[in-house]
ZABADO-634557 format. One line per field, with one value per residue: residue number from 1; y, x, z of N, C-alpha, C in turn. Coordinates in Angstrom, 2 decimals, decimal comma. Example, Ala and Ser with C-alpha at 12.3 -4.5 7.8 and 13.67 -1.06 7.14 Angstrom:
2
k = 1;2
n.north = -5,69;-2,25
n.east = 13,19;12,85
n.up = 7,80;7,08
ca.north = -4,50;-1,06
ca.east = 12,30;13,67
ca.up = 7,80;7,14
c.north = -3,30;0,03
c.east = 13,20;12,90
c.up = 7,80;7,87
***
This chain:
243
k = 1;2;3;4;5;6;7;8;9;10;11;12;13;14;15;16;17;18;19;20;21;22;23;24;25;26;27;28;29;30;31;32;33;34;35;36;37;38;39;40;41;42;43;44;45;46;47;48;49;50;51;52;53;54;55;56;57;58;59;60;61;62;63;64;65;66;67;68;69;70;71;72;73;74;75;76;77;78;79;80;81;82;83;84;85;86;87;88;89;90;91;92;93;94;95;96;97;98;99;100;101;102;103;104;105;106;107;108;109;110;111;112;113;114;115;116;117;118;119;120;121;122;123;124;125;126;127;128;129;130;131;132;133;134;135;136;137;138;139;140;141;142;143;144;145;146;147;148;149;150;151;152;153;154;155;156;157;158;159;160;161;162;163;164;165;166;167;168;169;170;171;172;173;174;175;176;177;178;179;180;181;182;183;184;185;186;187;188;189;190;191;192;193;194;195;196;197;198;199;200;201;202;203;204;205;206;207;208;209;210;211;212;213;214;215;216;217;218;219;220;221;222;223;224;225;226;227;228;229;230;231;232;233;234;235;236;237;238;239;240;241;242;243
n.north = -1,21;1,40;1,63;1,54;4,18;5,80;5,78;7,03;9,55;10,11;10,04;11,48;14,31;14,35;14,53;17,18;18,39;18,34;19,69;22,29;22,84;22,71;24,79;26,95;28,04;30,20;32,25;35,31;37,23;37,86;40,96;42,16;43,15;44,12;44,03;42,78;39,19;36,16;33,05;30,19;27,20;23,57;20,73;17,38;15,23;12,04;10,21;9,23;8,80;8,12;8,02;8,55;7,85;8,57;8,23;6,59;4,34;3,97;3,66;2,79;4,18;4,08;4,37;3,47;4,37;7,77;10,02;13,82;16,20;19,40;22,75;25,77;29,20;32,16;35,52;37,34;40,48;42,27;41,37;41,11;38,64;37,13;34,54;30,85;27,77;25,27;22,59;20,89;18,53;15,34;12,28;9,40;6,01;5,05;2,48;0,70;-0,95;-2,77;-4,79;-8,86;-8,14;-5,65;-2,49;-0,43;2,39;5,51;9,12;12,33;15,11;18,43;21,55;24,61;27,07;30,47;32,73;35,42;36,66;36,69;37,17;36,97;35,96;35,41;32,83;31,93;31,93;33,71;33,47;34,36;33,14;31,90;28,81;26,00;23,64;20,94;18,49;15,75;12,84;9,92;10,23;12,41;15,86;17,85;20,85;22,85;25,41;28,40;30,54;30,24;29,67;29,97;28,41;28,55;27,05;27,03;25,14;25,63;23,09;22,11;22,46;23,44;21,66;21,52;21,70;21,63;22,71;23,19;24,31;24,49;25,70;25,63;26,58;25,53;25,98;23,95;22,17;20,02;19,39;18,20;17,95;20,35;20,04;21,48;22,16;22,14;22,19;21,09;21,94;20,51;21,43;19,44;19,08;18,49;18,06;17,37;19,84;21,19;23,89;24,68;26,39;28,35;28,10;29,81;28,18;25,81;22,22;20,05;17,48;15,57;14,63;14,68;15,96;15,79;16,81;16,47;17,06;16,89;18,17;17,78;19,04;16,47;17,17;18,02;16,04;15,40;15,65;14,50;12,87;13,24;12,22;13,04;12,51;13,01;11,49;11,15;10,68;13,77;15,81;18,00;21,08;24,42;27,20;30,45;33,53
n.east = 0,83;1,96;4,25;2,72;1,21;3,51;4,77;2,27;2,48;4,77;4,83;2,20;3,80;5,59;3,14;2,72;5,26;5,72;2,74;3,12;5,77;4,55;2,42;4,01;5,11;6,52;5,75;5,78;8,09;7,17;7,86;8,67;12,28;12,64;14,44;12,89;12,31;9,73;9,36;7,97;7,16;7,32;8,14;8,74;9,41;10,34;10,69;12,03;11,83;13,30;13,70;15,24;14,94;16,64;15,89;13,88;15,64;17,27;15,86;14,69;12,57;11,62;10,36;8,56;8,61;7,32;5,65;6,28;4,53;6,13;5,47;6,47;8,00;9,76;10,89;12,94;15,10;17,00;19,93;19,07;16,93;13,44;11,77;9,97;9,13;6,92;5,90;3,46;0,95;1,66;1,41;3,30;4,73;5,73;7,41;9,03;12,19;13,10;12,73;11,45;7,56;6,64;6,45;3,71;2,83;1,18;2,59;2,56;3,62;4,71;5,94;7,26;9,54;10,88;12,86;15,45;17,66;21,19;22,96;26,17;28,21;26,61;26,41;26,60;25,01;23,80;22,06;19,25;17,44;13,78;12,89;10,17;9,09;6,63;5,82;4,03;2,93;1,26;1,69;2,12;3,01;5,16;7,48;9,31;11,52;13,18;16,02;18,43;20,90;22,00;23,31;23,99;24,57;25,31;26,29;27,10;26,61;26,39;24,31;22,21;21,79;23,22;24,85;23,45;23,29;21,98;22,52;21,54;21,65;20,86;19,21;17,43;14,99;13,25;10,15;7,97;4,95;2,95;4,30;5,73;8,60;11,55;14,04;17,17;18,08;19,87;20,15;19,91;19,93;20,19;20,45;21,75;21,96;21,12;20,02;18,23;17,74;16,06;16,72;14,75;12,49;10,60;11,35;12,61;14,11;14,56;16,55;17,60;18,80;18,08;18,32;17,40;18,45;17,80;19,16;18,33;18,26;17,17;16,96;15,85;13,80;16,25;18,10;20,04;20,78;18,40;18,60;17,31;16,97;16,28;15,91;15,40;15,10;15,79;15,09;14,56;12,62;12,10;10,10;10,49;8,65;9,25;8,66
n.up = 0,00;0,92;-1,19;-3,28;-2,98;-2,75;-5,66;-6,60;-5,63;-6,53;-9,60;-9,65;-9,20;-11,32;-13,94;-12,99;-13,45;-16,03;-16,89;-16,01;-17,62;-19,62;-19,48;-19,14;-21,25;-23,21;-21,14;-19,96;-17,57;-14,32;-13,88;-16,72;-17,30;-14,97;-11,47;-9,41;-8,47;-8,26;-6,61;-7,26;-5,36;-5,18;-3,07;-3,06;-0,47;0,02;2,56;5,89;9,57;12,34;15,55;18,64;22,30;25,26;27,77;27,95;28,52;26,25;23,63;20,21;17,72;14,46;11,21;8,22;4,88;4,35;2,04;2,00;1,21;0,30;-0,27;-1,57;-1,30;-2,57;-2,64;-4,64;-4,77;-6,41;-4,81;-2,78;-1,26;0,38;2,06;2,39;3,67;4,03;6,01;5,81;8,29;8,83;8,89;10,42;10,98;13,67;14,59;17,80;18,59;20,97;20,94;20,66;20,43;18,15;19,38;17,84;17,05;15,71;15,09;14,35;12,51;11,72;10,15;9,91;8,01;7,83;6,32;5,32;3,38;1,41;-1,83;-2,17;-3,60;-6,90;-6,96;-4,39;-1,17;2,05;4,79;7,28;9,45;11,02;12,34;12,88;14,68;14,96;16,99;17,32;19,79;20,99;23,85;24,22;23,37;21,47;21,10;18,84;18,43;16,73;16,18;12,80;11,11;7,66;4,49;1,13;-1,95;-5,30;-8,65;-11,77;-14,66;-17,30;-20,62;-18,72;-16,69;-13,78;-9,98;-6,70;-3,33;-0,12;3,17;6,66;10,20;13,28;16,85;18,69;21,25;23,18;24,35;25,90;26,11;27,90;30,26;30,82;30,11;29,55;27,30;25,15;21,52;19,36;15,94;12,43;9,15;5,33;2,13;-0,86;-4,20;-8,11;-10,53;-12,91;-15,24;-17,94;-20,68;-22,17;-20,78;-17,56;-15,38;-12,93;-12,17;-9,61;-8,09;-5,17;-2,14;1,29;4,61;7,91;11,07;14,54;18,19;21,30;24,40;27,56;30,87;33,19;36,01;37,72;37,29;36,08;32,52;29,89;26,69;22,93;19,69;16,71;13,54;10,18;6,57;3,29;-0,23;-2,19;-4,63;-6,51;-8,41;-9,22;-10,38;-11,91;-11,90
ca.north = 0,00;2,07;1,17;2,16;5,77;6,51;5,58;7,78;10,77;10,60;10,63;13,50;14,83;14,29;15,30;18,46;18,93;18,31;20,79;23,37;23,02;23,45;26,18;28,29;27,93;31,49;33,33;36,66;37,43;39,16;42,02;42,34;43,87;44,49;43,52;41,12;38,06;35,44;31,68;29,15;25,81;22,16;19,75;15,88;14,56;10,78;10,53;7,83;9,36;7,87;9,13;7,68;8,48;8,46;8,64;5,49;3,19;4,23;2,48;3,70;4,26;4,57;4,42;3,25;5,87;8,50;11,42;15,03;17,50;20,91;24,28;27,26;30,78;33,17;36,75;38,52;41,79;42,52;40,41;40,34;37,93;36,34;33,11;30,21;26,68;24,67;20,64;20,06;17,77;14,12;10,88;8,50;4,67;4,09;1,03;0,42;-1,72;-3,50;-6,57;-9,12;-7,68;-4,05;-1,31;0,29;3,70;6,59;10,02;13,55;16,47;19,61;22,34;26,07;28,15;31,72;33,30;36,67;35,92;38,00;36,80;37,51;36,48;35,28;31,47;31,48;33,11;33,25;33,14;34,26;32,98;31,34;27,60;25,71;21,72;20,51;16,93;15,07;11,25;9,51;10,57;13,64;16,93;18,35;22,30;23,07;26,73;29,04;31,26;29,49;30,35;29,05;28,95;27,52;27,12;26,71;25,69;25,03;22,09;22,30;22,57;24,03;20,99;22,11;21,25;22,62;22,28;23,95;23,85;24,99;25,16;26,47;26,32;26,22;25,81;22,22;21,87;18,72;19,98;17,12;18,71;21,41;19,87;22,17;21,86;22,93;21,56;21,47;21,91;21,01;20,75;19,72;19,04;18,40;17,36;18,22;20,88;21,58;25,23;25,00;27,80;29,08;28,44;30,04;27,05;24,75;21,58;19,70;15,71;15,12;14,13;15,76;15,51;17,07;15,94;17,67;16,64;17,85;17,71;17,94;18,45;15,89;17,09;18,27;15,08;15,12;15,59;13,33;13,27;13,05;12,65;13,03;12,05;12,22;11,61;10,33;11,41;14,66;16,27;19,41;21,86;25,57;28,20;31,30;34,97
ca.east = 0,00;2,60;4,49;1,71;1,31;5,13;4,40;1,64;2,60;5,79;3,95;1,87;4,89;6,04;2,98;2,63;6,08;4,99;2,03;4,12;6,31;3,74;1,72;5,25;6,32;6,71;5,29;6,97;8,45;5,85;8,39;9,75;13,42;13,05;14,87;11,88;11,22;9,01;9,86;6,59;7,87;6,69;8,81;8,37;10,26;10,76;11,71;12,16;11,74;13,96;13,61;15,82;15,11;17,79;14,93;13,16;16,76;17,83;14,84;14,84;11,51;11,68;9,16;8,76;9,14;6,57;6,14;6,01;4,62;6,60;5,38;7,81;7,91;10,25;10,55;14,27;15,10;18,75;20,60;18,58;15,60;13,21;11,63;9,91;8,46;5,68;5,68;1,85;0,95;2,52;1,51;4,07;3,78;7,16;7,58;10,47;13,72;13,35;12,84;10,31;7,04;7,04;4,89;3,72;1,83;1,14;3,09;2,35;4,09;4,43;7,21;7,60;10,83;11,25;14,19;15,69;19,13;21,88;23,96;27,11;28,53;25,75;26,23;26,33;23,80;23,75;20,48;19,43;15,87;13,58;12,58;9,45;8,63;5,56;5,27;2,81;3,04;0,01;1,84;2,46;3,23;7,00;7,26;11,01;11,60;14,20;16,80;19,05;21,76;22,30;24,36;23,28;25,16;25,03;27,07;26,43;28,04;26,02;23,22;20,89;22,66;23,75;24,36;22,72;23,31;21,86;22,32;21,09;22,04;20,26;19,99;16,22;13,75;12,38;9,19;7,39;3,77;2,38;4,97;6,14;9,78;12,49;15,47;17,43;17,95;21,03;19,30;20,67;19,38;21,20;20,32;22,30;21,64;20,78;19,44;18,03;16,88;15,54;17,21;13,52;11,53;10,95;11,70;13,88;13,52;15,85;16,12;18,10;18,92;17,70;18,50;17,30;19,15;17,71;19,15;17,37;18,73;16,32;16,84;14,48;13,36;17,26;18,39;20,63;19,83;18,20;18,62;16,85;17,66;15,63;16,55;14,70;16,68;15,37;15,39;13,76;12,49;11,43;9,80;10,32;7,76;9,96;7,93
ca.up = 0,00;0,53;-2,56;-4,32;-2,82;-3,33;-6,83;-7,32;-5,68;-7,47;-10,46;-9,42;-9,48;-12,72;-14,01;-12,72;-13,79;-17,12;-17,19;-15,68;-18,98;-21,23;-19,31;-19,20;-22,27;-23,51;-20,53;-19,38;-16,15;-13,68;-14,29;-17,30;-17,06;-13,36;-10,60;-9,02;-8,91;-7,15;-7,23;-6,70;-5,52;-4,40;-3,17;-2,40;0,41;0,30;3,97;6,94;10,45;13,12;16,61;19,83;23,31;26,03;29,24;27,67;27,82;25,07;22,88;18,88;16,85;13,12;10,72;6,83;4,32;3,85;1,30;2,99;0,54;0,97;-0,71;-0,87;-1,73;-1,95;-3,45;-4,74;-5,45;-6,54;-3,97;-1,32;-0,76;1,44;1,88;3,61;3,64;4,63;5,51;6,77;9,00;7,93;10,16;10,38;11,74;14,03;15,84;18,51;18,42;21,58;21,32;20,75;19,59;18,32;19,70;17,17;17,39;14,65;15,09;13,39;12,46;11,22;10,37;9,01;8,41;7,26;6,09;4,78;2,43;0,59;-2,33;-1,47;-5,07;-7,89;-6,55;-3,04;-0,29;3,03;4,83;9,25;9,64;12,45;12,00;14,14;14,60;16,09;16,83;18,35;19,77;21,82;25,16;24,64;22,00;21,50;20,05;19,01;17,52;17,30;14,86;12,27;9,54;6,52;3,73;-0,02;-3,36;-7,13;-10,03;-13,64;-15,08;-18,90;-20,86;-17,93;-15,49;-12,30;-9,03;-5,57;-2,27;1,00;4,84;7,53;11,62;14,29;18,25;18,93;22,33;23,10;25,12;26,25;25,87;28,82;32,18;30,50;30,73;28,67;26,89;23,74;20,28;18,48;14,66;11,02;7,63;4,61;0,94;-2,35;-5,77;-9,22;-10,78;-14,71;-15,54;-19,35;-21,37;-22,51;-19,78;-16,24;-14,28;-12,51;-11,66;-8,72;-7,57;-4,62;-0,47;2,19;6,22;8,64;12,56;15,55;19,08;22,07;25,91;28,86;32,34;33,40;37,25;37,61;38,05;34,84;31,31;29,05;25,15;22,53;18,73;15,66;12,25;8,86;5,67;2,28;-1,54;-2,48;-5,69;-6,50;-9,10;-9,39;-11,25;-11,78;-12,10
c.north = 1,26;2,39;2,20;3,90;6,44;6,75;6,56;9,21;11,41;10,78;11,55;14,26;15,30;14,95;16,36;19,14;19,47;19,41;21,89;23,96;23,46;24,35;27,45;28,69;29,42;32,57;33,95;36,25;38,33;40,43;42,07;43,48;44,07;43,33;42,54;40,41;36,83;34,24;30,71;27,85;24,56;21,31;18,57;15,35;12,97;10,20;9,07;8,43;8,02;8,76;7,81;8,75;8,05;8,01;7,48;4,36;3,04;3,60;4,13;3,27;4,46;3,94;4,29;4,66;6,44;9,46;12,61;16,03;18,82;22,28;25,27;27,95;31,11;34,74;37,73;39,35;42,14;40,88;39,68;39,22;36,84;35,36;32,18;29,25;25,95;23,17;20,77;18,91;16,43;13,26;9,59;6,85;4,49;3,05;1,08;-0,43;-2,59;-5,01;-7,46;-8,38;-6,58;-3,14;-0,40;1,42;5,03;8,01;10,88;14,31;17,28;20,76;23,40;26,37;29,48;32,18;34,12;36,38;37,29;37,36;37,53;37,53;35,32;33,76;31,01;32,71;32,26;33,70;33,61;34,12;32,44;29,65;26,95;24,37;21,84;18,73;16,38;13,42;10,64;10,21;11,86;14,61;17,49;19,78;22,60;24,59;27,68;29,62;30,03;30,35;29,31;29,29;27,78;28,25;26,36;26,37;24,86;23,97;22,41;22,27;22,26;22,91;22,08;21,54;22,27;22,16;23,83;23,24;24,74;25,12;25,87;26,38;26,31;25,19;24,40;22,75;20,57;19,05;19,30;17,50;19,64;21,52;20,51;21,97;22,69;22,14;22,32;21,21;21,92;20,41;20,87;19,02;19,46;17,53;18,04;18,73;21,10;22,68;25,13;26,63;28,91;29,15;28,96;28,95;26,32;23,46;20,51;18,04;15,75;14,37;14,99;15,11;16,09;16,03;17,12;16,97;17,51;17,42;18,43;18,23;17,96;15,93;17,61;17,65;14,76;15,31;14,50;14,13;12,76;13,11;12,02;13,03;11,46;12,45;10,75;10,99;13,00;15,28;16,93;20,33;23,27;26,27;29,68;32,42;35,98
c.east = 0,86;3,71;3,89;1,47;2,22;4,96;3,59;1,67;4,01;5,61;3,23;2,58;5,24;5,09;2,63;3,61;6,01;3,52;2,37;4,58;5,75;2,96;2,77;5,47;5,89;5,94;6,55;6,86;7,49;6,32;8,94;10,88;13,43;13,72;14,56;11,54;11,06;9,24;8,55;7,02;6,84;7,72;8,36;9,28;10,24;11,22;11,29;12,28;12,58;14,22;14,68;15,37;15,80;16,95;14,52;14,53;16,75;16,93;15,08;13,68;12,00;10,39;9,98;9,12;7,35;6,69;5,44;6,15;4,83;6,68;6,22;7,62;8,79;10,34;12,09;14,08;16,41;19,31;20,31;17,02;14,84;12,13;10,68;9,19;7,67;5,86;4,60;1,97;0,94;1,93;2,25;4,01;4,99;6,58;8,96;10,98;14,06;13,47;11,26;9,10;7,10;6,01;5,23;2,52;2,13;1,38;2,94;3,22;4,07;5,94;6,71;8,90;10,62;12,64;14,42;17,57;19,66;22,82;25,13;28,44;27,45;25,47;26,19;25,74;24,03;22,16;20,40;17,41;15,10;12,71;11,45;9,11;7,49;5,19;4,70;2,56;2,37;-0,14;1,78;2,75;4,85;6,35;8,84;10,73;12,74;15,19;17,50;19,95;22,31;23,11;23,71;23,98;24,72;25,89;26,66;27,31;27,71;24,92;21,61;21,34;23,30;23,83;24,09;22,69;23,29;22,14;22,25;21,47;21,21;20,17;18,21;16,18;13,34;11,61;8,19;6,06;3,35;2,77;5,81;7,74;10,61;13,80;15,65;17,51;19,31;20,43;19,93;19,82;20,04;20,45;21,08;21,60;21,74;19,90;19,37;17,20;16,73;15,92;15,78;12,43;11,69;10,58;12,82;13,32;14,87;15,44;18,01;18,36;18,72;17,60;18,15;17,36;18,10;17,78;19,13;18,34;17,43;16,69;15,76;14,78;15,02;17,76;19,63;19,92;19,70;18,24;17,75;17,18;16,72;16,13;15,08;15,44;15,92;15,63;14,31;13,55;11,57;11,12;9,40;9,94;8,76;9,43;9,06
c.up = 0,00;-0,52;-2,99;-3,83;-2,86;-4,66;-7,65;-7,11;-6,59;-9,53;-11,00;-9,96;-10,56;-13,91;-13,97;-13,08;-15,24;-17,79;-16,93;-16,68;-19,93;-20,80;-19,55;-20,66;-23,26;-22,31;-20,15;-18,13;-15,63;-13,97;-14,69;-17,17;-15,70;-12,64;-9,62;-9,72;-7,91;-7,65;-6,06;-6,68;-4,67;-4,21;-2,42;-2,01;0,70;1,44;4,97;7,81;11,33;14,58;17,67;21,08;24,93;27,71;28,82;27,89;26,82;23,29;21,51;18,45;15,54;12,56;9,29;6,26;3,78;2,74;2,03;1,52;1,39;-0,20;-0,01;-2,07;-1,64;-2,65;-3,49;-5,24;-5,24;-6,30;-2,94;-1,84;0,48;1,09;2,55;2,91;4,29;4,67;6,85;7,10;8,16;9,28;9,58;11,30;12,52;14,81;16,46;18,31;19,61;21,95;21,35;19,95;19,82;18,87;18,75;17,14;15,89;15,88;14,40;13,78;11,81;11,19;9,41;9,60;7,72;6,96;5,63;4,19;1,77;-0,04;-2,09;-2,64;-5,74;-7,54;-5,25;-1,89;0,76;3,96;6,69;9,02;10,42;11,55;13,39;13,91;15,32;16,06;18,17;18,25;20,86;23,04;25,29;23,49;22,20;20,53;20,23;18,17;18,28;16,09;14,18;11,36;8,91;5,50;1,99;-1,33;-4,43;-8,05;-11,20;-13,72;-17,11;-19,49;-20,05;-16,50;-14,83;-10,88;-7,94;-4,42;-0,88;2,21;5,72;9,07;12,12;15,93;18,56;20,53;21,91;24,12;25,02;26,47;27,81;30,28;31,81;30,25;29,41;28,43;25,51;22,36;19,68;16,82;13,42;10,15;6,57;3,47;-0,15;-3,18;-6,84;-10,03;-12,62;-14,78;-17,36;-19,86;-21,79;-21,70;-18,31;-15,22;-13,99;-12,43;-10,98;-8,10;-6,60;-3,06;0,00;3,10;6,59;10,25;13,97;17,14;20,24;23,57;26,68;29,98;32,92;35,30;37,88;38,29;36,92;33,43;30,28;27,83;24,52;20,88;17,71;14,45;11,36;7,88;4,53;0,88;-1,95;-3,91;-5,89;-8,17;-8,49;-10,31;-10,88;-12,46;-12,55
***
């Protein structure tokens, strides 16, 4: 079953990429000759969630692979521009690693980031923006948020090929929704691959990996701190509409 819904959203995919192509194909830029422009994106995250928690003896959850549709915006002018993405709420199936039979329970989440960027030369930008998680698991809800900086490059190789790679760090807020128990988050996100911009049309379109790590410490009751470490990581592929 899931097979089959990888299958068809990656399809989707494809074509939407495909009508994209042929709706563009000679449209202008929202502003011709000017200095703006707005970039309409979707990307499909192929991903595997992996959680461990240090307070449980050390027990690991992971989960099959889902797809996490992620819409993004952003809007340049010159050098500068700003930004942000959306991954709506996703339910995932983990089961634990202990032993014997698995407990298995469904998990949701949710994420936005924002960002404000400045090329710094024509291929590489650097990025200060705030990033937020929300996940929610039978026992209890988690909310992580907090600044980040990033850094993301470009280079051509040939006819509209390219490659592309971003990353991200950040330092955000943990909270335990259920006893309010707090901690921090050490936060990274990273993505490479490649990239084809069509010489005549305004688009891109990008297929590659994408991580995203986020390990949390607690002081649980200040008795010591417990950890916590999140990991999703799968193939991603993306289409950009370019105004």
């Amino acid at each position: 079953m899931k097979s089959m819904k990888l299958v068809v959203s990656l399809a989707a995919l494809f074509v939407m990429a495909l009508a994209t192509v042929a709706s563009a194909e000679g449209m202008p830029r929202l502003l011709p000759g000017s200095d703006l422009a707005v970039v309409l994106g979707y990307k499909a995250w192929v991903a595997d969630w992996k959680d461990s928690d240090e307070a449980a003896n050390n027990t690991q959850y992971s989960s099959g692979t889902e797809v996490i549709n992620i819409p993004v915006l952003s809007v340049k002018y010159k050098d500068f521009f700003v930004g942000g993405s959306y991954l709506p709420e996703t339910t995932f199936k983990l089961a634990d690693n202990a032993g014997g039979t698995p407990f298995v329970f469904n998990a949701k989440r949710s994420e936005w980031d924002a960002s404000a960027g400045y090329y710094v030369v024509p291929s590489v930008a650097v990025t200060l923006g705030y990033k937020s998680i929300t996940q929610e698991f039978p026992n209890s809800k988690y909310e992580f948020g907090g600044p980040t900086l990033g850094l993301s490059g470009k280079a051509d190789i040939a006819y509209g090929l390219g490659l592309y790679s971003n990353a991200g760090f950040g330092y955000l807020s943990a909270e335990r929704k259920a006893d309010g128990l707090k901690g921090h988050s050490n936060y990274f996100l990273g993505e490479t691959g490649l990239s084809y911009k069509p010489a005549t049309l305004p688009l891109s379109l990008q297929v590659g990996y994408r991580i995203q790590y986020v390990d949390t410490k607690y002081d649980a009751n200040n008795t010591g701190a417990t950890e916590n470490t999140d990991i999703t990581r799968g193939l991603v592929a993306g289409i950009n509409l370019i105004f």
